[in-house]
C-alpha positions as CSV (number, residue, x, y, z in Angstrom):
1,X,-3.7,-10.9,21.6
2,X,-1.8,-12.3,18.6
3,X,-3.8,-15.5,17.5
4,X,-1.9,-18.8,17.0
5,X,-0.5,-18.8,13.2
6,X,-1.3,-15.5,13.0
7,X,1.0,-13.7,10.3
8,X,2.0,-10.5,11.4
9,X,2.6,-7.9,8.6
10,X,5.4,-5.2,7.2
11,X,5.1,-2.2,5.2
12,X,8.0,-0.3,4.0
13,X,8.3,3.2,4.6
14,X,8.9,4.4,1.2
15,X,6.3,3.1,-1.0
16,X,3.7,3.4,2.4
17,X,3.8,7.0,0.5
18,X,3.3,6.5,-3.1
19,X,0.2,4.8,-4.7
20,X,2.1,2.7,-7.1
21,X,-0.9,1.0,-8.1
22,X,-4.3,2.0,-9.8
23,X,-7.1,2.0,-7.7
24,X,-9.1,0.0,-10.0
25,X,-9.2,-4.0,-9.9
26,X,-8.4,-3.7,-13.8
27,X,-6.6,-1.5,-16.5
28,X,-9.3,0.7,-17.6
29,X,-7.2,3.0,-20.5
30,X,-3.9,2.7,-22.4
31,X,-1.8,4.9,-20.3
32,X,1.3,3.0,-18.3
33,X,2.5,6.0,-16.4
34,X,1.9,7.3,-13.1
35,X,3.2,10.3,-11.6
36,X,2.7,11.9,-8.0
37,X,5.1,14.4,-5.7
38,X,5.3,13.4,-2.1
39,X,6.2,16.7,0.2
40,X,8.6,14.8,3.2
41,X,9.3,18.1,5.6
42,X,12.0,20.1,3.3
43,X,12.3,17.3,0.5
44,X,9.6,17.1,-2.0
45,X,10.0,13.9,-3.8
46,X,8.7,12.9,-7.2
47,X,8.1,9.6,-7.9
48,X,7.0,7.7,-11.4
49,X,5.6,4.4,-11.5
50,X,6.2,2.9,-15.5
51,X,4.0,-0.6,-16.0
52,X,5.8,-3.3,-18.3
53,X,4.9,-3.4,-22.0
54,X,3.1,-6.9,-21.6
55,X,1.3,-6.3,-18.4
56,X,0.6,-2.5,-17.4
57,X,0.6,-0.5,-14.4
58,X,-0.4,-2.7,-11.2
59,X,-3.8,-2.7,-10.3
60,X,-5.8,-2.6,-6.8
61,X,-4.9,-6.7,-6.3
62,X,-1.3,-6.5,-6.9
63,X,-0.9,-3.9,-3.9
64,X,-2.9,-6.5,-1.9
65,X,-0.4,-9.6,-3.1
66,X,2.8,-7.2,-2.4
67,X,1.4,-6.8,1.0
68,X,1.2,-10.8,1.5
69,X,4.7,-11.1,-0.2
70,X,5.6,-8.8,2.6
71,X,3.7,-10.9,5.2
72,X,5.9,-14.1,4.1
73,X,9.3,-12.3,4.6
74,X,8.0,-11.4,8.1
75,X,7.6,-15.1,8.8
76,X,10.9,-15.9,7.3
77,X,12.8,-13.1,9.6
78,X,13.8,-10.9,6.3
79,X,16.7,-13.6,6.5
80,X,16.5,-13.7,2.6
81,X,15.4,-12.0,-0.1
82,X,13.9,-15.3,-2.0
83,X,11.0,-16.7,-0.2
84,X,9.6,-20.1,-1.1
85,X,5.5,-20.5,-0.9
86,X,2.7,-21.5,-2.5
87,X,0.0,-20.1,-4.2
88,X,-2.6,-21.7,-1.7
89,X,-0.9,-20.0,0.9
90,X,-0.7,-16.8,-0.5
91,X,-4.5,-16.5,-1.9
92,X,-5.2,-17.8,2.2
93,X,-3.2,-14.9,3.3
94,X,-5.6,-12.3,1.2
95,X,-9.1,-13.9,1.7
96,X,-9.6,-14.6,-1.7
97,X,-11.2,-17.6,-3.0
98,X,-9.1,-20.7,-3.9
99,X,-10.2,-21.1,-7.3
100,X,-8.7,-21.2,-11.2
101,X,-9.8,-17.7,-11.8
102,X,-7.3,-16.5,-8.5
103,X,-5.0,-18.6,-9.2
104,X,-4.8,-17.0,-12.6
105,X,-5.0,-13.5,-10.9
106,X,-1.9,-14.0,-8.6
107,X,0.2,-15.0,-11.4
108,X,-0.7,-11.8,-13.2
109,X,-0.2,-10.3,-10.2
110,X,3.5,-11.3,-9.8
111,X,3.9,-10.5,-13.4
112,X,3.2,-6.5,-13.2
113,X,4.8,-6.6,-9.6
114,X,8.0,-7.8,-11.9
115,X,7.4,-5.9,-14.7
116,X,6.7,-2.5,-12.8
117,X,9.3,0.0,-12.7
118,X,9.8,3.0,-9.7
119,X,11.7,5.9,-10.2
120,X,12.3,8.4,-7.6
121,X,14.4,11.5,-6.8
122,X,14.9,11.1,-3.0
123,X,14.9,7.1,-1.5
124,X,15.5,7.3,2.1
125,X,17.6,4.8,3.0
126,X,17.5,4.0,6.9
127,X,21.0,2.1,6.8
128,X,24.4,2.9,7.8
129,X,24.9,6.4,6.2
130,X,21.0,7.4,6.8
131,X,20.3,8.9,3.4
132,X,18.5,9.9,0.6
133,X,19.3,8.5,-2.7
134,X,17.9,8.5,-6.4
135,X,17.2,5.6,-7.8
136,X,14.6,3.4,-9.7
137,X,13.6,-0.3,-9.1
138,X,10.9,-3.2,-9.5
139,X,9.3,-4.8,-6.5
140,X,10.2,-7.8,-7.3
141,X,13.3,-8.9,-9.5
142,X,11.6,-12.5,-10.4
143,X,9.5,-15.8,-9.6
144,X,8.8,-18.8,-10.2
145,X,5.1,-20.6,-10.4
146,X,5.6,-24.1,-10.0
147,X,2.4,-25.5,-12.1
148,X,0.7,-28.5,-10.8
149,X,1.9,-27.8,-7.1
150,X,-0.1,-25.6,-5.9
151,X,0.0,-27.1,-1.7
152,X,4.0,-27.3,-1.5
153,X,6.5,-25.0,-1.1
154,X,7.9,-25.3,-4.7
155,X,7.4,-21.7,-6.1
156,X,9.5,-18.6,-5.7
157,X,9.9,-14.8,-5.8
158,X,12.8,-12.7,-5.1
159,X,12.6,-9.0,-4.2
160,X,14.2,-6.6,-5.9
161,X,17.8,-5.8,-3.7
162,X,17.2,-2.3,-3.2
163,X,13.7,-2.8,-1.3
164,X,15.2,-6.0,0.2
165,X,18.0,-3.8,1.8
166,X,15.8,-1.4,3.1
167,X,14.1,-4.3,4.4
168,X,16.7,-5.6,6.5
169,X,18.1,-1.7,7.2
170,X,14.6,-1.5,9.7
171,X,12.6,1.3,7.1
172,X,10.0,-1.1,7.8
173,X,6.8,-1.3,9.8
174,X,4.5,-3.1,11.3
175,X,1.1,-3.8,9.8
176,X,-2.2,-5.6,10.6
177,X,-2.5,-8.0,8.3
178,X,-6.1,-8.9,9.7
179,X,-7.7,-5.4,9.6
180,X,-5.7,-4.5,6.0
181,X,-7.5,-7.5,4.1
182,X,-11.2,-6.9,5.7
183,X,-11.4,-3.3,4.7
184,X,-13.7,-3.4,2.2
185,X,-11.9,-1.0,-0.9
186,X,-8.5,-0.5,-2.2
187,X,-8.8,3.4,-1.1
188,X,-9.6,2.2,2.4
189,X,-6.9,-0.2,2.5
190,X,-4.4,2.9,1.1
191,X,-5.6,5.1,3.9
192,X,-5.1,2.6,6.4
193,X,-1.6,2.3,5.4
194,X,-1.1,5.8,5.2
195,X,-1.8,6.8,8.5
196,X,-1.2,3.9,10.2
197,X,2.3,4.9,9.8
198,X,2.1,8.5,10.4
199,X,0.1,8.4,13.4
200,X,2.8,6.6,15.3
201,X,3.2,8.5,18.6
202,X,1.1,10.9,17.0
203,X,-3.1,10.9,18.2
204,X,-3.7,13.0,15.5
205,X,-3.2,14.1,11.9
206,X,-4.0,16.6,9.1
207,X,-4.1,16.1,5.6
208,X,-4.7,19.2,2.9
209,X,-7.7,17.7,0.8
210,X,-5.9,18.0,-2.6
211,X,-2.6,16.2,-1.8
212,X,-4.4,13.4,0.5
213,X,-6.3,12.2,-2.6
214,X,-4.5,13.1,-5.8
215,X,-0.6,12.2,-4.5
216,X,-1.6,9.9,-1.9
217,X,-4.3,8.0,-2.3
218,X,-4.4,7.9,-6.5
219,X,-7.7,9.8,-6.5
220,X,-8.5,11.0,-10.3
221,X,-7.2,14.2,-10.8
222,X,-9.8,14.7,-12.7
223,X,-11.9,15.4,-9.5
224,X,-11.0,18.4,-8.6
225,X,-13.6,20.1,-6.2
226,X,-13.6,19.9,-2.7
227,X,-17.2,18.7,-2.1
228,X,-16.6,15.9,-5.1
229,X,-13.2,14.7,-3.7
230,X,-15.2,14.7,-0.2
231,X,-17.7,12.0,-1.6
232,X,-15.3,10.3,-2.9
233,X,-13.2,9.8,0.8
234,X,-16.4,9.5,3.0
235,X,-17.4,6.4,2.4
236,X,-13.5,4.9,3.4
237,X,-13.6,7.4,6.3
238,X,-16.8,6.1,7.4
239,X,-16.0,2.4,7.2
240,X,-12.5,3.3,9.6
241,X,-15.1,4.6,11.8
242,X,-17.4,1.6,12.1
243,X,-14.6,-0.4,12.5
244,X,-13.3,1.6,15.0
245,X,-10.1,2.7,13.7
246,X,-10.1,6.0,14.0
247,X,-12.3,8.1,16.2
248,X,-12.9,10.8,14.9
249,X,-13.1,12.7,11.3
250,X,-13.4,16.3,10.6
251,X,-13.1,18.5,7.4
252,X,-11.3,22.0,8.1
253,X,-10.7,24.9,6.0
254,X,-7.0,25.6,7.0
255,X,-5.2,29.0,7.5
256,X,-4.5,29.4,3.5
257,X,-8.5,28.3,2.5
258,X,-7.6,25.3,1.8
259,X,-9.7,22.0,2.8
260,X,-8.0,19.9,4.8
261,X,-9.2,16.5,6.7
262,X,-8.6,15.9,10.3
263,X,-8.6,12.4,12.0
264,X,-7.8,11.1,15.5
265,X,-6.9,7.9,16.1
266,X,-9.2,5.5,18.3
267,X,-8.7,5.4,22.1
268,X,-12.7,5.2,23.2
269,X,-16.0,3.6,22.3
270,X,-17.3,6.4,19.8
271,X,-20.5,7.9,18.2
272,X,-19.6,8.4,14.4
273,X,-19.3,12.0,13.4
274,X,-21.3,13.4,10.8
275,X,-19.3,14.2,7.5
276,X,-20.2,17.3,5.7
């Protein structure tokens, strides 16, 4: 049951798909690029994510205040594509403590989620003409902090009108704001996101090993084996377990030798399996 004030999140379809942020709460090198190919039935799409000169690539927080940006357009009704907030609110929203140092954070934040630039081959657009387009794009287009008001609605952002149209076009989905901000790591709070989407109508889904960590989840490419890439997931499979998410998880070799993961959604109470 939907508590009172409850926000009620949105995800959109496209970048549900793409890691366009590190996985790490901070730059750790130089480099502003990523890259990663998303395989969508016949379409494979390639997507690069450029960070701004000033600021870098987004980091693990900025997906979590993109998500919250997200969560305030729900409340509004998508009915436009500036929102008005403040910064108390959002740091609420995300759980994080209401101090100078977030504070701080956020507005970096907004800055790499302005400065960021996406470029893709294939953008499905679920409008009128149902689509796919190239096309390239920031998150958000710009903001406004208003210093010194921090409890009033006084501060702005705007989101960039290609994701704002897909907004309003329905290539949106529902998310659970609740559960996304209590999973403990920004690869368990990817994952969720992942399948949440893809196991609509679906009980069940398989990912090859490879692809699930490099292209979706922003895994280091530089881990390559299987049983390194395994120790890598387990601990984010584990924690969907214990928090009863999913039911069940189960590495496969697949028809071509390939590892691949299988997970089932929860229906019943549960004993965890054991992950090899």
């Amino acid at each position: 049951m939907k508590k009172k004030n409850e926000l009620i999140g949105k995800d959109e379809l496209n970048l549900v798909e793409v890691p366009f942020t590190l996985l790490t709460k901070e730059i750790r090198n130089e480099s502003k690029t990523l890259e990663f190919i998303d395989k969508q039935n016949t379409i494979i799409r390639r997507w690069k994510i450029v960070g701004s000169i000033d600021f870098g690539l987004p980091c693990a927080l900025d997906e979590s205040v993109y998500i919250a940006l997200l969560a305030l357009s729900k409340k509004d009704g998508f009915n436009n594509s500036k929102i008005y907030f403040n910064q108390y609110q959002l740091l609420k929203i995300m759980n994080w403590p209401i101090n100078g140092k977030y504070y701080k954070r956020l507005y970096l934040a907004l800055n790499r989620l302005t400065g960021v630039t996406i470029f893709t081959n294939y953008l499905w657009d679920n409008g009128k003409f149902h689509e796919y387009k190239k096309a390239g794009f920031h998150i958000i287009n710009e903001f406004v902090i208003d210093i010194g008001k921090k409890n009033t609605n006084s501060s702005y952002f705007e989101w960039n009108n290609i994701l704002f149209n897909s907004f309003i076009a329905g290539n949106i989905k529902s998310l659970h704001i609740d559960t996304y901000f209590k999973l403990k790591t920004p690869t368990s709070r990817r994952f969720y996101r992942l399948y949440d989407k893809r196991l609509y109508k679906k009980d069940q889904l398989t990912f090859d090993l490879l692809e699930l960590c490099h292209e979706k989840l922003g895994i280091s490419r530089a881990i390559q084996s299987p049983s390194s890439l395994k120790r890598a997931l387990n601990p984010t499979l584990k924690e969907h377990q214990e928090k009863e998410l999913l039911s069940s998880v189960e590495y496969r070799i697949n028809k071509d030798k390939k590892w691949a993961l299988v997970i089932k959604k929860q229906d019943l109470p549960h004993t965890l399996d054991r992950l090899h």
